[in-house]
N, C-alpha and C positions, 0 to 999 in steps of 0.2 A: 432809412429808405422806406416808403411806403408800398405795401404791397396792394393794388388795386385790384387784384385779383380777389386776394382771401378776405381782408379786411378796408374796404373802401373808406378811406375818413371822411368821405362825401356823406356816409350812412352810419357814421358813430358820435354823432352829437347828443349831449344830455347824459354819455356814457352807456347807451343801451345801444346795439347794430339792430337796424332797422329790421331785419328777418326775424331777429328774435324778437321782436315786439308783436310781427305780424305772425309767425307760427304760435307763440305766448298766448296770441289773442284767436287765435283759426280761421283767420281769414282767407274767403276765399280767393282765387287769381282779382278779378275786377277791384274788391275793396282792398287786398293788399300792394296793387300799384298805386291806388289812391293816395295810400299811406306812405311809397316808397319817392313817389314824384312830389307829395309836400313837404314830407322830411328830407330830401337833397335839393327842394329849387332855391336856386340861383348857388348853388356850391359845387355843380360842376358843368353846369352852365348856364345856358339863355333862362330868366327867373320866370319870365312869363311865360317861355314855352313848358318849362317842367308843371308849372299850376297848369295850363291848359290839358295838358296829358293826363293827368290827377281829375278835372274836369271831365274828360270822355270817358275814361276807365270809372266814376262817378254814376253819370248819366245815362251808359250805358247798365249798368246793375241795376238803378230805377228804373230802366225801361224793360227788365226785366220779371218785374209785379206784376202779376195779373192788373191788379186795379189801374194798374198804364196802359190795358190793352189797347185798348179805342178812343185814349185822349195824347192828341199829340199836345208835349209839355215843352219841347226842349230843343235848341239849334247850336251846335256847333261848328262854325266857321261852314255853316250851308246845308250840313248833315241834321236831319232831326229825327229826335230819337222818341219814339211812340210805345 
């Protein structure tokens, strides 16, 4: 029986749990859903919607840069992220 709680099999591929890759490596909240929506899409569900989510929590951390202050770069389903 799988416990979805503690150890999700959606997020232990490769044999490493996705948290421990992303605390391993100290990422912050934005680049560690990055990592958590690419390494589960489409394995526990819609594939294009997990890469999209991976995409904002993405774009949203670029637009974070100074050097993105005053140039709009980027649109997400209507949102653009400057």
């Amino acid at each position: 029986m799988s416990d979805n709680v503690n150890n999700p099999t959606h997020y232990k591929d490769g044999g490493i749990e996705t948290i421990d890759f992303i605390e391993a490596k100290q990422l912050n909240y934005n680049l560690g859903n990055v990592v958590k929506y690419i390494s589960r899409a489409g394995k526990k569900g819609d594939r294009i919607e997990d890469l999209k989510k991976a995409q904002w929590y993405l774009a949203r951390e670029i637009s974070k840069d100074p050097r993105m202050k005053f140039n709009s770069w980027y649109e997400i389903d209507g949102k653009e992220f400057k």
